[in-house]
C-alpha positions, 0 to 999 in steps of 0.5 A: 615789468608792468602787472599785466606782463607779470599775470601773462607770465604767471599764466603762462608759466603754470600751463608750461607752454612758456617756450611757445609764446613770449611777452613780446609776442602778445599784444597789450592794450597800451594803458595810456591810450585806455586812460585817455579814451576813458577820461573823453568818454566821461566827459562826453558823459558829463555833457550829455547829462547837464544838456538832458538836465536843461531839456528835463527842466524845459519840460517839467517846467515850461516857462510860459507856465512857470511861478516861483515862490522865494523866502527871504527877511529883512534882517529881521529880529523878531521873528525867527523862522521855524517852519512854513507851509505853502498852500496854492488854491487850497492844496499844499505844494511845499513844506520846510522846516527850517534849520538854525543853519538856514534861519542864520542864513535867512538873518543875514539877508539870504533866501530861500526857493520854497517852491517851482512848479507848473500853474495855468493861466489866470488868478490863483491864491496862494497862502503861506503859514509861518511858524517860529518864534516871535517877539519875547521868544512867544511862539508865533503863527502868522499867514500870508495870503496872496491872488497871483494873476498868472499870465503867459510868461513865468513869474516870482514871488518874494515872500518878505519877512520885516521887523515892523519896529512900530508895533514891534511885530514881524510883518510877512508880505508877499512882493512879485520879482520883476 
């Protein structure tokens, strides 16, 4: 007897009025047309929020207007990234301190998104501050300054970290995606 048929019956039992209505008599809902009906409705869910996502970031970010900025080292090992600062005409648009976790990652080749956002048509300076510790484990703080020319279609940037074993010093060089 299933919990639903059991509540009927217990229900049933304390009003005393057991003789004038049976289990059989009363329509339950059958369970598995209940699960199935739920499990389409969630996926119904699912799809409508992934196509409200796709249509938010189309809004919030037109690709027309559209420029992306990247951090990434050339297996770099003297300098360990520590924090970064990202300026764009004079305004800070992005912050990030960086986890040993992350600069671990960033060692071994990878890179990070530092920033997205909407920018106008024409040229616009972007600097970017690092901080972290440098050759002979000194702290270190270096800038990068770039003038981005943005057109009308969107655009990435690579903020690069390389060793430059000559002078044996980090070197940071912005490089546009194409």
């Amino acid at each position: 007897m299933n919990w639903a048929r059991m509540l009927w019956l217990g229900i049933v039992l304390t009003v005393g009025s057991a003789a004038a209505a049976t289990p059989e008599s009363v329509d339950l809902p059958d369970h598995n047309a209940l699960d199935h009906a739920l499990q389409n409705l969630k996926e119904e869910v699912l799809a409508l929020n992934r196509d409200l996502l796709v249509l938010e970031e189309d809004l919030l970010f037109p690709a027309s207007r559209q420029l992306a900025v990247y951090l990434s080292m050339d297996r770099g090992t003297l300098f360990k990234p520590d924090s970064v600062e990202l300026q764009l005409n004079d305004q800070v648009v992005a912050t990030h301190l960086y986890s040993p976790r992350e600069q671990a990652a960033l060692a071994r080749g990878g890179s990070h998104q530092l920033w997205i956002g909407n920018v106008p048509s024409g040229e616009h300076e972007l600097v970017a501050f690092l901080s972290g510790i440098g050759p002979n484990g000194r702290e270190y703080r270096r800038a990068a300054t770039v003038t981005v020319a943005k057109g009308h279609e969107p655009k990435a940037l690579e903020l690069k970290i390389s060793d430059l074993q000559r002078r044996l010093q980090p070197e940071f060089v912005f490089r546009e995606w194409q």
